[in-house]
OpenMM code with the backbone's topology and positions (N, CA, C; nanometers):
from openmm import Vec3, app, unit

residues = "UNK UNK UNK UNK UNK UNK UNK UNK UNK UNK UNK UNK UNK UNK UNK UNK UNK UNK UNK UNK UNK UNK UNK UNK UNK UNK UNK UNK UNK UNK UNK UNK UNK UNK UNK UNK UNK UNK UNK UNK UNK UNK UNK UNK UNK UNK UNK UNK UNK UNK UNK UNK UNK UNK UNK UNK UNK UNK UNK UNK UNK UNK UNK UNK UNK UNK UNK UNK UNK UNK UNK UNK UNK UNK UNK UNK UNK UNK UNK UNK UNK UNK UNK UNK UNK UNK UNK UNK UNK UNK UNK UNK UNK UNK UNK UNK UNK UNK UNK UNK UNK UNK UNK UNK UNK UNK UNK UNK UNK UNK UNK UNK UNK UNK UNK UNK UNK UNK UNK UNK UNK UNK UNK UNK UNK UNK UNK UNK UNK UNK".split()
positions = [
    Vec3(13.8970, 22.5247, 17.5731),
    Vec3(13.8898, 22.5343, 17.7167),
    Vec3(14.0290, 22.5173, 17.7736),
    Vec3(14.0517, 22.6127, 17.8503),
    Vec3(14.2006, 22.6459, 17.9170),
    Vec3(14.1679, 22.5881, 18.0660),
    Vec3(14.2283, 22.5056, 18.1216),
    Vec3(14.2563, 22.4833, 18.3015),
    Vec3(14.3637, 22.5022, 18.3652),
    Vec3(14.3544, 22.5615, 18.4608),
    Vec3(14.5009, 22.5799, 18.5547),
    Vec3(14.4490, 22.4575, 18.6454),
    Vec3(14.5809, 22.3204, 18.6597),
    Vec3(14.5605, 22.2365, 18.7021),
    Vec3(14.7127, 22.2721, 18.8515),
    Vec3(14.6799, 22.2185, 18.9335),
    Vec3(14.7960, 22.1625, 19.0864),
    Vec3(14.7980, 22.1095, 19.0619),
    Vec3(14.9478, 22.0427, 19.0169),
    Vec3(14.9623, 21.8730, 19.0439),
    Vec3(15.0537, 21.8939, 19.1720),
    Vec3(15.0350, 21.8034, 19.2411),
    Vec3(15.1737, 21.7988, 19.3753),
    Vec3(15.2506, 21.6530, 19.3651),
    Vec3(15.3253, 21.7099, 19.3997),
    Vec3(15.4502, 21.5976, 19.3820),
    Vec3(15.5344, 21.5904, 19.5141),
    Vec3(15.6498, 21.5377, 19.5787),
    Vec3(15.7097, 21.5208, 19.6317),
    Vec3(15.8297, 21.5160, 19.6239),
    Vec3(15.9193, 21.5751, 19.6966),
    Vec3(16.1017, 21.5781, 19.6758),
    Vec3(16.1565, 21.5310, 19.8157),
    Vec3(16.2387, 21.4474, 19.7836),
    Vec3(16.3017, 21.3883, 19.8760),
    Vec3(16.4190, 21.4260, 19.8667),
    Vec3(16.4787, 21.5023, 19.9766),
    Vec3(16.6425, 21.5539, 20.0085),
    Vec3(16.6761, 21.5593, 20.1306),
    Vec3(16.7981, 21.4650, 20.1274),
    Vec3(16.8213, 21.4280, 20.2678),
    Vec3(16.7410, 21.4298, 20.4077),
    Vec3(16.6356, 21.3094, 20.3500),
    Vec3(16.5326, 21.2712, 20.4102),
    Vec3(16.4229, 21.3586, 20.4625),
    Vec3(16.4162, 21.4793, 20.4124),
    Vec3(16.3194, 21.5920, 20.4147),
    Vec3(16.2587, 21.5564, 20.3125),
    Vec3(16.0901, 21.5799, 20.3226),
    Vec3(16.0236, 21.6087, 20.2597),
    Vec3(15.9792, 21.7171, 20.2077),
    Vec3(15.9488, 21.7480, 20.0600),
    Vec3(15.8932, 21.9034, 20.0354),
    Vec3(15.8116, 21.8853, 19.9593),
    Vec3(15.7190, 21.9458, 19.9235),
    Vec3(15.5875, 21.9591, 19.8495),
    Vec3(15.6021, 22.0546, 19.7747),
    Vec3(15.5674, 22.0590, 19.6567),
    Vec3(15.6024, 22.1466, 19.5424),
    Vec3(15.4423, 22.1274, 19.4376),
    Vec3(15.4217, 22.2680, 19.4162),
    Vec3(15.3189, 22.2627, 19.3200),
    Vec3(15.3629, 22.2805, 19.2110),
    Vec3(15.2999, 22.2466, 19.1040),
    Vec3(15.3486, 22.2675, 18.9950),
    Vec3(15.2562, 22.2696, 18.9291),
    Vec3(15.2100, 22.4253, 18.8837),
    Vec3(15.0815, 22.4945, 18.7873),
    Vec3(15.1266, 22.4546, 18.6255),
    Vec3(15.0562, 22.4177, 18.5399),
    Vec3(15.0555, 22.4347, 18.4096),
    Vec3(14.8796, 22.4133, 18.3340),
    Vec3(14.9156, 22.4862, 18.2305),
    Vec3(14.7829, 22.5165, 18.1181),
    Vec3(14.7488, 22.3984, 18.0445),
    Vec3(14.6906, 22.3643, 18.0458),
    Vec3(14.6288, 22.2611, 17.9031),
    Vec3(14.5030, 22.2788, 17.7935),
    Vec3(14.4960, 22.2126, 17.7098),
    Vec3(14.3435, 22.1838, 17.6393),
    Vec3(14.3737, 22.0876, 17.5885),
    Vec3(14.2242, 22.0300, 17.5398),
    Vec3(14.2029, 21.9329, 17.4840),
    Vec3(14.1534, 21.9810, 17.3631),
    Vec3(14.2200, 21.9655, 17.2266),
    Vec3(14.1927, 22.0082, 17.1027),
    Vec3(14.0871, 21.9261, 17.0390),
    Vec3(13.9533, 21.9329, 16.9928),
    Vec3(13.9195, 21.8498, 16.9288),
    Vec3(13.9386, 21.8478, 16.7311),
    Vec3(13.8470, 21.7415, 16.7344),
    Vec3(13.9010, 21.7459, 16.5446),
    Vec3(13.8735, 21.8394, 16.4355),
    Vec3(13.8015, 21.9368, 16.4773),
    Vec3(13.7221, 22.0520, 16.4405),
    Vec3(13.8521, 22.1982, 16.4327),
    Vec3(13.9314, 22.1715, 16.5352),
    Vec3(14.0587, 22.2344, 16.5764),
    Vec3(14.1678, 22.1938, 16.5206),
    Vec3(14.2167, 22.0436, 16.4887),
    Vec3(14.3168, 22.0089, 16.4773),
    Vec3(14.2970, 21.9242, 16.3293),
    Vec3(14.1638, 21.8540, 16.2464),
    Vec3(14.1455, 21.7735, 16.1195),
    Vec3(14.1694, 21.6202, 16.1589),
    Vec3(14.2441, 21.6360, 16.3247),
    Vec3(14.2710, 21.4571, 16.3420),
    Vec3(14.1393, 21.3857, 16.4370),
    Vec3(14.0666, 21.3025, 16.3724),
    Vec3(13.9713, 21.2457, 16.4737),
    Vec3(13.9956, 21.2185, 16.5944),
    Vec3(13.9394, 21.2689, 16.7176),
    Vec3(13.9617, 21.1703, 16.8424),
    Vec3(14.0027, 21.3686, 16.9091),
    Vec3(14.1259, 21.3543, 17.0239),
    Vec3(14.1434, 21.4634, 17.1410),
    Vec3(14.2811, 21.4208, 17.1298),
    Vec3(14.3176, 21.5714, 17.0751),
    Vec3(14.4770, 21.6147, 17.0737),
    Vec3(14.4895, 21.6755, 17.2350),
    Vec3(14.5483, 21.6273, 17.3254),
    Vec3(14.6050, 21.7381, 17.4591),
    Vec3(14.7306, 21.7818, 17.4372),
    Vec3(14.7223, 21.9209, 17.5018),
    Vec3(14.8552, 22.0021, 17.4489),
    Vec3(14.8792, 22.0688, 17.5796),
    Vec3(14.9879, 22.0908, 17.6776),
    Vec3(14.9889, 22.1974, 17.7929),
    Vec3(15.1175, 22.2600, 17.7720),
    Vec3(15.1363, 22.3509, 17.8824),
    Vec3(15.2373, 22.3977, 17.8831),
    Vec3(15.3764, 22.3229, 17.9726),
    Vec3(15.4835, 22.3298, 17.9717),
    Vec3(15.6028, 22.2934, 18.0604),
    Vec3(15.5387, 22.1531, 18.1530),
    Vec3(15.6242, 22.0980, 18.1535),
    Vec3(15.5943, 21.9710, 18.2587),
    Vec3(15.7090, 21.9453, 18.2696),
    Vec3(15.7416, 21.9256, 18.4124),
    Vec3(15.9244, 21.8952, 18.5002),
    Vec3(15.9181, 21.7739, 18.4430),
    Vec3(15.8237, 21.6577, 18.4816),
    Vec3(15.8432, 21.5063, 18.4087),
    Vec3(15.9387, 21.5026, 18.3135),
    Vec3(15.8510, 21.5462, 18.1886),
    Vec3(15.9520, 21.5270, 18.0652),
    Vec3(15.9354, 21.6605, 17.9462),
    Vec3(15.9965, 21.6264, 17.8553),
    Vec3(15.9958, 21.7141, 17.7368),
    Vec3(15.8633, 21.7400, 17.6464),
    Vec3(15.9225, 21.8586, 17.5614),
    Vec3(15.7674, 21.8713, 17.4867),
    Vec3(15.6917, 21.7439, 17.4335),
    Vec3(15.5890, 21.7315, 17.4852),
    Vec3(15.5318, 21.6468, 17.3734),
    Vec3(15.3665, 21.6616, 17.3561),
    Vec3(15.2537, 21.6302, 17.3045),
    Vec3(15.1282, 21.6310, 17.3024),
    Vec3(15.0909, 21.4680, 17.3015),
    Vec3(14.9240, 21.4520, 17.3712),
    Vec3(14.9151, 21.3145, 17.4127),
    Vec3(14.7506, 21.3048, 17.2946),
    Vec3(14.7577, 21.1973, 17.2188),
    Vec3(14.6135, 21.1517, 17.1434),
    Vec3(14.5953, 21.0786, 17.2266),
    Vec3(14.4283, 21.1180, 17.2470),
    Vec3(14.2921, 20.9936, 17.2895),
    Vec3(14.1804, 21.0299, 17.1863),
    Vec3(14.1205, 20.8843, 17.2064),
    Vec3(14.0183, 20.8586, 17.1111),
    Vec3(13.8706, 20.9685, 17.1824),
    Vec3(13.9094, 20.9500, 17.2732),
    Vec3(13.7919, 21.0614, 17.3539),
    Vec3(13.8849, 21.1663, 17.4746),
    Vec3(13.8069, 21.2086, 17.5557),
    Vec3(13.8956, 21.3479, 17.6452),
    Vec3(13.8646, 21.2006, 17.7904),
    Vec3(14.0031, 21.2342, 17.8297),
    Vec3(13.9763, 21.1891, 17.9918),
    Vec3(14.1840, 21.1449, 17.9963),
    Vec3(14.2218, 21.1402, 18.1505),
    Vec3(14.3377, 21.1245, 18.1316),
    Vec3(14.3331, 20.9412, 18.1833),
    Vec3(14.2403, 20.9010, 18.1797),
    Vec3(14.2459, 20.7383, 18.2126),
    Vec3(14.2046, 20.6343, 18.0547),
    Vec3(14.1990, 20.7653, 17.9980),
    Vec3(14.1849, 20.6981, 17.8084),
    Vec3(14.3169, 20.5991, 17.7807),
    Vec3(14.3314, 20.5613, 17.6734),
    Vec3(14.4194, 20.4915, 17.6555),
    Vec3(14.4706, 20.6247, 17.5465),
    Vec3(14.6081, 20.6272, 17.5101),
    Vec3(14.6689, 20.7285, 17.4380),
    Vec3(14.8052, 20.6892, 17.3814),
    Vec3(14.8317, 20.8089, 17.2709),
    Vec3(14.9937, 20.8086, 17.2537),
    Vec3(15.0253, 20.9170, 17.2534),
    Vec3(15.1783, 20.9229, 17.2942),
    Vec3(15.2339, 21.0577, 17.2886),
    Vec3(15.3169, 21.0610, 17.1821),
    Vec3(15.3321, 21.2024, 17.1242),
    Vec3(15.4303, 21.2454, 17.0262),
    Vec3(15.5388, 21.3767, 17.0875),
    Vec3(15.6292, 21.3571, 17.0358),
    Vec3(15.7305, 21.4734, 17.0877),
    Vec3(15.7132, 21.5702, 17.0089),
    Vec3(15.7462, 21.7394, 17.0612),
    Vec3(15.7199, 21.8311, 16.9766),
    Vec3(15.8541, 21.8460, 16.9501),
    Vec3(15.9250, 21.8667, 16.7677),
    Vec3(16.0613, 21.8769, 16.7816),
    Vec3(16.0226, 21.8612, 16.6353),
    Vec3(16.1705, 21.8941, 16.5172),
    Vec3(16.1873, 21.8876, 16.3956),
    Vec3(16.1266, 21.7660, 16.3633),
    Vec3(16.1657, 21.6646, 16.4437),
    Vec3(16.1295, 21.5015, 16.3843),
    Vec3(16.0564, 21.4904, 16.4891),
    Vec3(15.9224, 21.4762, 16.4475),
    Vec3(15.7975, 21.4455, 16.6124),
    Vec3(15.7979, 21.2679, 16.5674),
    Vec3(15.7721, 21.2217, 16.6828),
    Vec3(15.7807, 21.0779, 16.6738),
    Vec3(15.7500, 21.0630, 16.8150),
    Vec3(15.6677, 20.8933, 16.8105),
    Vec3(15.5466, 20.8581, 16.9370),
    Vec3(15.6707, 20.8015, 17.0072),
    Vec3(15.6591, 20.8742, 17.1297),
    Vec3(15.6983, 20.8145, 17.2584),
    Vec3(15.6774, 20.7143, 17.3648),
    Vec3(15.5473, 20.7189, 17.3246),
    Vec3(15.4625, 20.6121, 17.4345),
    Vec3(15.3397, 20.5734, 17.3646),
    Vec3(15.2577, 20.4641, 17.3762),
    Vec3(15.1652, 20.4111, 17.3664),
    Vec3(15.0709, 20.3147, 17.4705),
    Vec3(14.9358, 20.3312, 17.4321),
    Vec3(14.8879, 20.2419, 17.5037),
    Vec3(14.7302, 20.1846, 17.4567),
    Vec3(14.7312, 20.2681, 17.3387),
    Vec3(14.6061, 20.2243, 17.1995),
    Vec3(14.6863, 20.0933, 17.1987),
    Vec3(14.5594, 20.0427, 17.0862),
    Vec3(14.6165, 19.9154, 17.0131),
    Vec3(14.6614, 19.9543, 16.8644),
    Vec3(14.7521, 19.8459, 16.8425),
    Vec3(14.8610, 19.8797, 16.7477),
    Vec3(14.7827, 19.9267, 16.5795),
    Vec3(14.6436, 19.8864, 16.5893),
    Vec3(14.5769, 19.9353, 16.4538),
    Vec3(14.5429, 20.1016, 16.4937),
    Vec3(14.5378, 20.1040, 16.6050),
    Vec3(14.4894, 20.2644, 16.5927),
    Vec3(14.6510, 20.3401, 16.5989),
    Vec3(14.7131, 20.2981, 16.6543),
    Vec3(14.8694, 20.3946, 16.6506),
    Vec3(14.9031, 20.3778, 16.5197),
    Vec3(14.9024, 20.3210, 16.4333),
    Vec3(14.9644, 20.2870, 16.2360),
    Vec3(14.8637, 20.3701, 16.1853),
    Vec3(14.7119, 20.3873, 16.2394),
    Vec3(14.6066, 20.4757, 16.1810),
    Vec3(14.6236, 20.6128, 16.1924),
    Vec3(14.6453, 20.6453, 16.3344),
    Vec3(14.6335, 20.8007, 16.3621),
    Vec3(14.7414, 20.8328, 16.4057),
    Vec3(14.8159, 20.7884, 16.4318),
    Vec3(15.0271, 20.8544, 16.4529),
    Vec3(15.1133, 20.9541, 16.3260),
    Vec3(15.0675, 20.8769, 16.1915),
    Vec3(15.0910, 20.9460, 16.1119),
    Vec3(15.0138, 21.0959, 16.1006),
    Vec3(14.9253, 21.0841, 16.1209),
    Vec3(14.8452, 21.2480, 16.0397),
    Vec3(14.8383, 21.2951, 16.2433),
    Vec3(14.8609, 21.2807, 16.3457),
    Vec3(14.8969, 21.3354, 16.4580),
    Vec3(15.0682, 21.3971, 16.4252),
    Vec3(15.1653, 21.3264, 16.3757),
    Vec3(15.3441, 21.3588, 16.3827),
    Vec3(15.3012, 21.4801, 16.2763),
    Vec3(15.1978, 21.4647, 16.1856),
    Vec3(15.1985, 21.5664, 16.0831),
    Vec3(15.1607, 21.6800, 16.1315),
    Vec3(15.0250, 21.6633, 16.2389),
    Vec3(14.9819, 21.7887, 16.3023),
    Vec3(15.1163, 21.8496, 16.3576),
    Vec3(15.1790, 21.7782, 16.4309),
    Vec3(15.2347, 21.8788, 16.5269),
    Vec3(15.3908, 21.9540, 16.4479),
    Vec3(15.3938, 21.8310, 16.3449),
    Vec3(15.5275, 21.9250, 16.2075),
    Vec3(15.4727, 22.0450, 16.1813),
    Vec3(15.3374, 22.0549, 16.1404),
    Vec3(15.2588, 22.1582, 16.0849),
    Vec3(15.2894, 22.2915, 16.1965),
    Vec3(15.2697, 22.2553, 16.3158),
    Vec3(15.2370, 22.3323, 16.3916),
    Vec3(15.3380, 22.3586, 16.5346),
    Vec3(15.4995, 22.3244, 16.4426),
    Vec3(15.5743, 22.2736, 16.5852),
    Vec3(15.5924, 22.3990, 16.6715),
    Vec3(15.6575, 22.5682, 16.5781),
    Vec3(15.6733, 22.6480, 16.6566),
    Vec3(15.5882, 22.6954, 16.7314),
    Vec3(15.4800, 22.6951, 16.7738),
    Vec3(15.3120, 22.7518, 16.8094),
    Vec3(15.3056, 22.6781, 16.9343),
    Vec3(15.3121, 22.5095, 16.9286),
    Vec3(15.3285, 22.4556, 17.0337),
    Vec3(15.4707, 22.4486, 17.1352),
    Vec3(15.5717, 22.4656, 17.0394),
    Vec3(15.7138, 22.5206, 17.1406),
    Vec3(15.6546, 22.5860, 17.2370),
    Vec3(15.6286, 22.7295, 17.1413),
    Vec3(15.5867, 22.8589, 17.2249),
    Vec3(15.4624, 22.8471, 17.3223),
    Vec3(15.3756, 22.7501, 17.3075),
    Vec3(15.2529, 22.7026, 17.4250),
    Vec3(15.3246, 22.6514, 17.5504),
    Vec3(15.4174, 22.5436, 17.4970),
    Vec3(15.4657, 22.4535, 17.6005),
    Vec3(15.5578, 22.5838, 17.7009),
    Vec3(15.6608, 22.6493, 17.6164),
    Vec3(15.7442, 22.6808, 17.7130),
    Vec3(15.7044, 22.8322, 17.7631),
    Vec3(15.6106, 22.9343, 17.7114),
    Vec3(15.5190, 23.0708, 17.7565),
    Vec3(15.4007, 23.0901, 17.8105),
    Vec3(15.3326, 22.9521, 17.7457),
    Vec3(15.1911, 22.9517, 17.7556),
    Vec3(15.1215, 22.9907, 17.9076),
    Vec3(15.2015, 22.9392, 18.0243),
    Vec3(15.1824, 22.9559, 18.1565),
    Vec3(15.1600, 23.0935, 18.1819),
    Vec3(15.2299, 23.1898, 18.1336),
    Vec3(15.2320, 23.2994, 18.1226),
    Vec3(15.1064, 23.3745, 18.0205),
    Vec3(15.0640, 23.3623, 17.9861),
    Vec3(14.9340, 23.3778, 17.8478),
    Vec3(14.8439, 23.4110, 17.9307),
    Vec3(14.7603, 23.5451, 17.8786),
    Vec3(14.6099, 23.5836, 17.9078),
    Vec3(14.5125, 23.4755, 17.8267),
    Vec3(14.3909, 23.4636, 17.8830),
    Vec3(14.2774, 23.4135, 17.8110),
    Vec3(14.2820, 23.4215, 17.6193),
    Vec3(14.2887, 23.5737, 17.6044),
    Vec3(14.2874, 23.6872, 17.5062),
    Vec3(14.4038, 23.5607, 17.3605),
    Vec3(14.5177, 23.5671, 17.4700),
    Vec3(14.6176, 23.4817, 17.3847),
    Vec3(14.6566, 23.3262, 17.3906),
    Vec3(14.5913, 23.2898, 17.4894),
    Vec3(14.5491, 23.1240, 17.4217),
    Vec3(14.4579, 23.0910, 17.3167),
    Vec3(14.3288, 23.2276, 17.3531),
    Vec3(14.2543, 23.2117, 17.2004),
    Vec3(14.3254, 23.1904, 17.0735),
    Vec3(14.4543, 23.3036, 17.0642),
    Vec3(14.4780, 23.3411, 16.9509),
    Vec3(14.5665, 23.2440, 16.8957),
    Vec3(14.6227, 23.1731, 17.0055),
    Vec3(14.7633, 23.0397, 17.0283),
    Vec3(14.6285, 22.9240, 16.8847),
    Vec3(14.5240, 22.9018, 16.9733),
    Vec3(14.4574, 22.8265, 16.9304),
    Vec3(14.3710, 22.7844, 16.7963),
    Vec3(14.3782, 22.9704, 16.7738),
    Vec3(14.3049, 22.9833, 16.6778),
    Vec3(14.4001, 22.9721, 16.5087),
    Vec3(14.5321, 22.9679, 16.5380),
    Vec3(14.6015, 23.0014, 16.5101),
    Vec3(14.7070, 22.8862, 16.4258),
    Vec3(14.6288, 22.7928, 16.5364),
    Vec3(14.6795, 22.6279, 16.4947),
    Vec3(14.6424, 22.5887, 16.3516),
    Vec3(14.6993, 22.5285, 16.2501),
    Vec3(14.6351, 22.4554, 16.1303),
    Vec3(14.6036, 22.3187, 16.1608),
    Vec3(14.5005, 22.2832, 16.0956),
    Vec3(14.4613, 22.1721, 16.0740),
    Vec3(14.5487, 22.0436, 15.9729),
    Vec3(14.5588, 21.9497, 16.0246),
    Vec3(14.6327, 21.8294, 15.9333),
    Vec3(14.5298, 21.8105, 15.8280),
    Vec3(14.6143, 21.7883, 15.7063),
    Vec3(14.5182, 21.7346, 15.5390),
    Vec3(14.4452, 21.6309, 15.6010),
] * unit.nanometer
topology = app.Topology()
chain = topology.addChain("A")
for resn in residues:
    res = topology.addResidue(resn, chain)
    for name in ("N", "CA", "C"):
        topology.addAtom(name, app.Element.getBySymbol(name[0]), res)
């Protein structure tokens, strides 16, 4: 499942306000998709910060999670599991996304741009972690 989400944000320049939307794609991968128990999220571009994908034990963005960076060396950025589940599932998550770094490059930084037709294929396309 693909969503085009609005987030709005705010810019402050010389005491003007501006409102800026900012469209991007996501899914929520489950383990059937990806071999890692729990909900891989993956979107495209975000101004915030750099590539990365977020694990939850279930789908919702008020879950508790960690993030991994997408890059040669993926490694967790953030946390907010407890420390037995990040030593459990961090490893075979850094593996998913080694497995699968160019695919998600190309999600994060084209994907916005993608028909239905070729997120399927983005998706289908993904390997699963051992």
């Amino acid at each position: 499942m693909v969503m085009r989400i609005e987030c709005r944000r705010q810019a402050m320049a010389d005491a003007t306000s501006l409102d800026e939307d900012e469209a991007f794609d996501m899914a929520n991968l489950s383990e059937a998709r990806t071999g890692v128990p729990g909900v891989i999220y993956i979107s495209t571009r975000v101004a915030r910060h750099g590539p990365r994908v977020k694990y939850y034990g279930r789908p919702g963005g008020d879950q508790p999670s960690f993030s991994v960076s997408i890059g040669e060396n993926p490694e967790v950025l953030a946390n907010s599991l407890p420390e037995r589940v990040l030593n459990r599932l961090s490893p075979r998550v850094i593996e998913w996304v080694r497995l699968n770094q160019a695919a998600l490059l190309d999600f994060w930084n084209n994907g916005d741009r993608w028909m239905d037709e070729e997120v399927t294929r983005f998706k289908e396309s993904l390997a699963k972690a051992p």
